[in-house]
N, C-alpha and C positions, 0 to 999 in steps of 0.2 A: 504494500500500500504506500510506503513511503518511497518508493522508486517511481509512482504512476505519477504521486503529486511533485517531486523534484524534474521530471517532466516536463509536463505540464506547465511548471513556472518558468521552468529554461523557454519551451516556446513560445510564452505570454511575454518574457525577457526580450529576446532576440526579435517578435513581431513589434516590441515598441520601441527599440531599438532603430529597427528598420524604415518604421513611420518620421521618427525625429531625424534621422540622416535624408531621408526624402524630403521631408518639407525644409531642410536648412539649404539641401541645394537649389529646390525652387526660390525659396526667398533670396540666397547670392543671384541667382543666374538674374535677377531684377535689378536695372537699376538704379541707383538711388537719387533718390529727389534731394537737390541741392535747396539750400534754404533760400535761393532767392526765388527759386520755381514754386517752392512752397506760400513765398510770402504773394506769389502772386496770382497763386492760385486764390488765397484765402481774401485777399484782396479784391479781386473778380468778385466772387460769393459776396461779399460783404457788397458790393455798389448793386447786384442784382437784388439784394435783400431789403436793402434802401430805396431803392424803383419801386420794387412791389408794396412795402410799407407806405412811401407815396402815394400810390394808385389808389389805397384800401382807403387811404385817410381822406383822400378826393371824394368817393364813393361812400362813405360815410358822412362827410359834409354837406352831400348832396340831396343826401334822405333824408338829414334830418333837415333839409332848409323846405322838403317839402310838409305841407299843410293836409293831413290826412284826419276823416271827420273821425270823434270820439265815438258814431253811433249811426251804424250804417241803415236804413230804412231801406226795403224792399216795397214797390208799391204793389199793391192786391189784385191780381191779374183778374179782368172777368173770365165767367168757366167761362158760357157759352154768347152768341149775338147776342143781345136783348133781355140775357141771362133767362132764358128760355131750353130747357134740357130735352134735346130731340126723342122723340118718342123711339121706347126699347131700350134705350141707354139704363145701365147697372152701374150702379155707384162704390165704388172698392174702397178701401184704404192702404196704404204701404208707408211705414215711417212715419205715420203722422198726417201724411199729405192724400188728398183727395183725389184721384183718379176718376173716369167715367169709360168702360166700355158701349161705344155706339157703332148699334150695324150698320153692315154699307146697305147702298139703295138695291133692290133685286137681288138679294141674295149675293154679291159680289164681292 
């Protein structure tokens, strides 16, 4: 038993072994970002991050300059002309709201 697990740890060893000399040569075979590329990368970022904070703060001063009412009213639609309900018509409800099935003329 103690042979199986000596083992075992040997090839759990040597696979992680294996893993950390793989990724050290992918990371050399890269090359490295000098710090003027860095500062100018981070430098970019920072002036597009400053645009867009522009932008959001334009579009925020713009909704709030507008005048939106406290209390929106819907006017009361008539059901029918004359408020006269064609003959046949069945009166539903769905949601709260009022519906009217009306049949066509001749059967149609």
């Amino acid at each position: 038993m103690n042979k199986k697990l000596s083992i075992i740890l040997l090839i759990c060893f040597i696979g992680c072994l294996a893993f950390c000399v793989v990724n050290h040569v992918a990371a050399a075979s890269e090359p490295p970002k000098s710090a003027a590329d860095s500062y100018k990368d981070l430098n970019n970022r920072i002036l597009e991050l400053e645009k867009q904070v522009a932008d959001l703060r334009a579009q925020i001063k713009e909704l709030n300059s507008k005048k939106f009412p406290g209390v929106l009213t819907i006017p009361k639609p008539k059901v029918f002309p004359g408020n006269q309900i064609p003959p046949g018509a069945t009166e539903h409800e769905f949601n709260g709201m009022k519906y009217w099935m009306v049949p066509l003329k001749d059967g149609k």
